[in-house]
N, C-alpha and C positions, 0 to 999 in steps of 0.2 A: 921582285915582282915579275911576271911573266910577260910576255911581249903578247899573246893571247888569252884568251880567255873560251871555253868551252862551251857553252850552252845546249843540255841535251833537249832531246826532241820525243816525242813519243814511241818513236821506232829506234829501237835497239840498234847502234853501231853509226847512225845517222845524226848528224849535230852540227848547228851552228860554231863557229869560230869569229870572236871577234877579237879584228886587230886595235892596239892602240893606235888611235889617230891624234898625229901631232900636228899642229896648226900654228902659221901667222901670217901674217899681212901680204907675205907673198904666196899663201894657199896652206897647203897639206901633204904630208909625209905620211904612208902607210905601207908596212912591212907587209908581202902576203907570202912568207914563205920563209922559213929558218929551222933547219933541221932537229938543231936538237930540241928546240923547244916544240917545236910538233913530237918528237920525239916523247916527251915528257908528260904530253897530254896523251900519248897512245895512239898516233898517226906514226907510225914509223915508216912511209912511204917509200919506196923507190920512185921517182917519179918518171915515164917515158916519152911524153907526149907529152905539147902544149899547144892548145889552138885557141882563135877563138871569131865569136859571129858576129857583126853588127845586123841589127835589127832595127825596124820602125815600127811605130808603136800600134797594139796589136796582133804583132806576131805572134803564136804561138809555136815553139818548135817544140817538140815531143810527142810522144816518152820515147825516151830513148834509152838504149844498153847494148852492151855485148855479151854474146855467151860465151858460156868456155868452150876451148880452154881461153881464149881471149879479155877474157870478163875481166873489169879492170875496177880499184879505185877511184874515184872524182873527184876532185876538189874547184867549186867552181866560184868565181866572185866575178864582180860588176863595177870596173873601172869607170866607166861612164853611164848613164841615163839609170833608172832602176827597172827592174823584172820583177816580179811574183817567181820566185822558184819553188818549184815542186819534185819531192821524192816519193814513190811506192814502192814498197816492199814487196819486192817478187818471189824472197824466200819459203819457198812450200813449207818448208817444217817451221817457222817463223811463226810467235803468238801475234804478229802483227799483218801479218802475210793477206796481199790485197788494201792494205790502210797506207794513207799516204799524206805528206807533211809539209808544211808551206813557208816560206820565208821570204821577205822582204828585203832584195840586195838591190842596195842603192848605192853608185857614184860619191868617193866620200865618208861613206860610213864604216867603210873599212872589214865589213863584215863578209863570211864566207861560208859555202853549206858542205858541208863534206860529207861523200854517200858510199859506203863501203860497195862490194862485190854482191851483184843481188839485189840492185835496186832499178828500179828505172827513173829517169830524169827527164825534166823540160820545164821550160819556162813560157811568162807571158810579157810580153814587152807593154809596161805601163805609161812612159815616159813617148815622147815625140822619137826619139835614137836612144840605142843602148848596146852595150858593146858587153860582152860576155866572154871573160876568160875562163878556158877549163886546161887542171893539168889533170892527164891519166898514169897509170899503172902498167899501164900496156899500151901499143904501137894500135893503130887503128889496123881492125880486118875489116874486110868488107861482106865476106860471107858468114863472121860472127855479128854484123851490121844489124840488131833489130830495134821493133820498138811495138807499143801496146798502143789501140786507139785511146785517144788523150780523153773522149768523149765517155771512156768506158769504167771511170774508178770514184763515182761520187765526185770529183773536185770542182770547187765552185771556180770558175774559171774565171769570173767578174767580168766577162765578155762574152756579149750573145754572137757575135760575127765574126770569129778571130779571122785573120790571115795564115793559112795551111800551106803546105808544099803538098803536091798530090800525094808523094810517099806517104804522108805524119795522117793523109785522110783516106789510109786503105791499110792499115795496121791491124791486127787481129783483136776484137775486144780480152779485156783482159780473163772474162768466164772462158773464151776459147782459147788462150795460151795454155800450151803443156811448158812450166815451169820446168826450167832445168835445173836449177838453183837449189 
């Protein structure tokens, strides 16, 4: 039996991962990360970079990405509180290109969103706190640093007031991005 499980997503190369979550009396054990069995499911990552945000609920931080050549893999879960994450597909030549996909990571659940090279990301902090791990594929650059107004790709955000960083509220809508992707 696998230690994940796949769950695909409507956008091509974009997919849920869920871990087995072992439990008892003194809580829970959850794997988020073993090579070969990502391997196995077709993540064969190098992984470069791991950060990650606390948030209070509300937040909205996104969309976020980098270009190339910096443009990296994602793989993001939610050790504590839960987020609404969101991916869009910024690939031009993409049948999906502009459509974007939502997932429920929650503290626990053990579950993860993995977004290849070509996507933009963000989430919305549903929970009072929530804490957001991301590993990448590449080193953070700061001048491949972008991102698309979050207000700009249909997603029902389930919040009329979010909490912004001035950056995430002066992002290019996504009809004015020139895709590099």
């Amino acid at each position: 039996m696998s230690i994940f499980k796949k769950i695909t997503t409507p956008l091509e190369g974009c997919f849920e991962l869920q871990s087995i979550v072992r439990g008892d009396n003194r809580g829970s054990f959850i794997k988020t990360f073993h090579n070969e069995a990502f391997a196995e499911l077709g993540v064969a990552a190098e992984w470069k970079e791991e950060y990650y945000s606390t948030s209070i609920k509300d937040v909205l931080r996104g969309l976020h990405f980098q270009t190339p050549p910096d443009d990296h893999d994602k793989l993001v879960y939610c050790p504590s509180g839960k987020v609404m994450d969101v991916a869009v597909d910024l690939r031009k030549n993409s049948a999906t290109f502009g459509k974007h996909t939502t997932c429920i990571l929650e503290g626990g659940k053990g579950n993860m969103m993995y977004l290849p090279k070509g996507f933009a990301h963000g989430f919305l902090t549903l929970s009072e706190r929530a804490i957001i791990v991301c590993k990448t594929t590449t080193v953070y650059s700061p001048e491949n640093d972008k991102g698309i107004l979050w207000s700009s790709c249909d997603i029902d955000w389930q919040c009329n007031e979010p909490i912004l960083s001035d950056k995430d509220k002066n992002h290019p809508t996504l009809a004015e991005f020139d895709s590099p992707f």
